[in-house]
N, C-alpha and C positions, 0 to 999 in steps of 0.2 A: 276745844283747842283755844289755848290764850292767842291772843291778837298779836298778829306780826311773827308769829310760830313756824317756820316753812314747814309742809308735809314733808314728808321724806317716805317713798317706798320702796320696797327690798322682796325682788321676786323670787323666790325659787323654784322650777319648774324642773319637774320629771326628765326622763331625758328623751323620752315620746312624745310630751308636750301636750299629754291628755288632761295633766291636770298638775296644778301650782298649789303653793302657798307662801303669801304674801304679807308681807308685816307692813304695816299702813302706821307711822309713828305720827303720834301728834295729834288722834282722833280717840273718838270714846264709841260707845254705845250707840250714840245718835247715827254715825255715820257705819259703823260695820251693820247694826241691824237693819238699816237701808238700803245699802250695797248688799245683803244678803239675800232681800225682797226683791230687791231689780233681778238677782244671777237666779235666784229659784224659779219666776217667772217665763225667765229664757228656757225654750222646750230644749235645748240642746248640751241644758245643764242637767247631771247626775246627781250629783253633789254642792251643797254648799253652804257655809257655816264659816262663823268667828267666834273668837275667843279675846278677852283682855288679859293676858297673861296676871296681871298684878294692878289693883287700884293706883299704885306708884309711878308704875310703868307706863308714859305716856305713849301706847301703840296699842293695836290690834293687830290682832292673826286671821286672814283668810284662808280657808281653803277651799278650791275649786276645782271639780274633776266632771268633764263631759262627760256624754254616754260616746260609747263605743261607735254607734253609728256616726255621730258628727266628726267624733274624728278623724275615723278611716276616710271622710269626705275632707279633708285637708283644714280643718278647723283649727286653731289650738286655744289652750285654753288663757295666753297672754290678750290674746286676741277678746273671747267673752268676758275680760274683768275689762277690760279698756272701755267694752260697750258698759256695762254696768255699772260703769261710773257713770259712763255720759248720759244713762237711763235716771243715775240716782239726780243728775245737775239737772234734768230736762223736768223732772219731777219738782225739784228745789225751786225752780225759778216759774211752775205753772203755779204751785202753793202761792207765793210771794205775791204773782200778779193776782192771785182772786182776794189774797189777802189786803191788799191796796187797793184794790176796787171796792171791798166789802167796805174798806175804812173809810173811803172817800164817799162812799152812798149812806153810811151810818153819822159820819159828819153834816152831811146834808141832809136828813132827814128832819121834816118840818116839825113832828111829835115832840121830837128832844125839847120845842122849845115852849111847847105848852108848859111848862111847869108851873 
């Protein structure tokens, strides 16, 4: 996504609400095959897969469809993309910190300076 790019999402859901799909504009690859890994992970997921329509076309397609028992238990499925973002940011932002702590202990390390 180019910088300063707003997301823009566009739900469409079933009209039971067991299962959506969602166009996520302004993301690529990186971000639908992450959000896919988070929604797969969730046991109360059936289904779930993106597509990039067209290398042109800045968006991806999600679809998401529970299993039967979660949503006969009052689940729906606007509700498990909402978490599988907040799974893919919780994911984003634990990378980040190990990744700054790796950088700041590889900066410090006394070896580098043997040379």
């Amino acid at each position: 996504r180019m910088a300063g790019e707003p997301v823009r999402v566009e739900v469409n859901s079933d009209t039971d609400g067991r299962s959506l799909t969602a166009s996520i504009w302004h993301e690529g690859h990186t971000m639908g095959n992450a959000l896919r890994f988070a929604l797969t992970k969730n046991p109360t997921v059936e289904l779930a897969a993106y597509t990039m329509p067209h290398p042109a076309e800045p968006k991806i397609n999600v679809r998401l469809q529970l299993t039967p028992q979660a949503h006969k238990g009052g689940l729906q499925a606007t509700d498990v993309l909402r978490q599988g973002v907040d799974d893919v940011k919780q994911m984003m932002e634990h990378i980040l910190t190990v990744f700054d702590e790796s950088l700041a202990a590889f900066e410090g390390d006394p070896m580098e300076e043997q040379d």
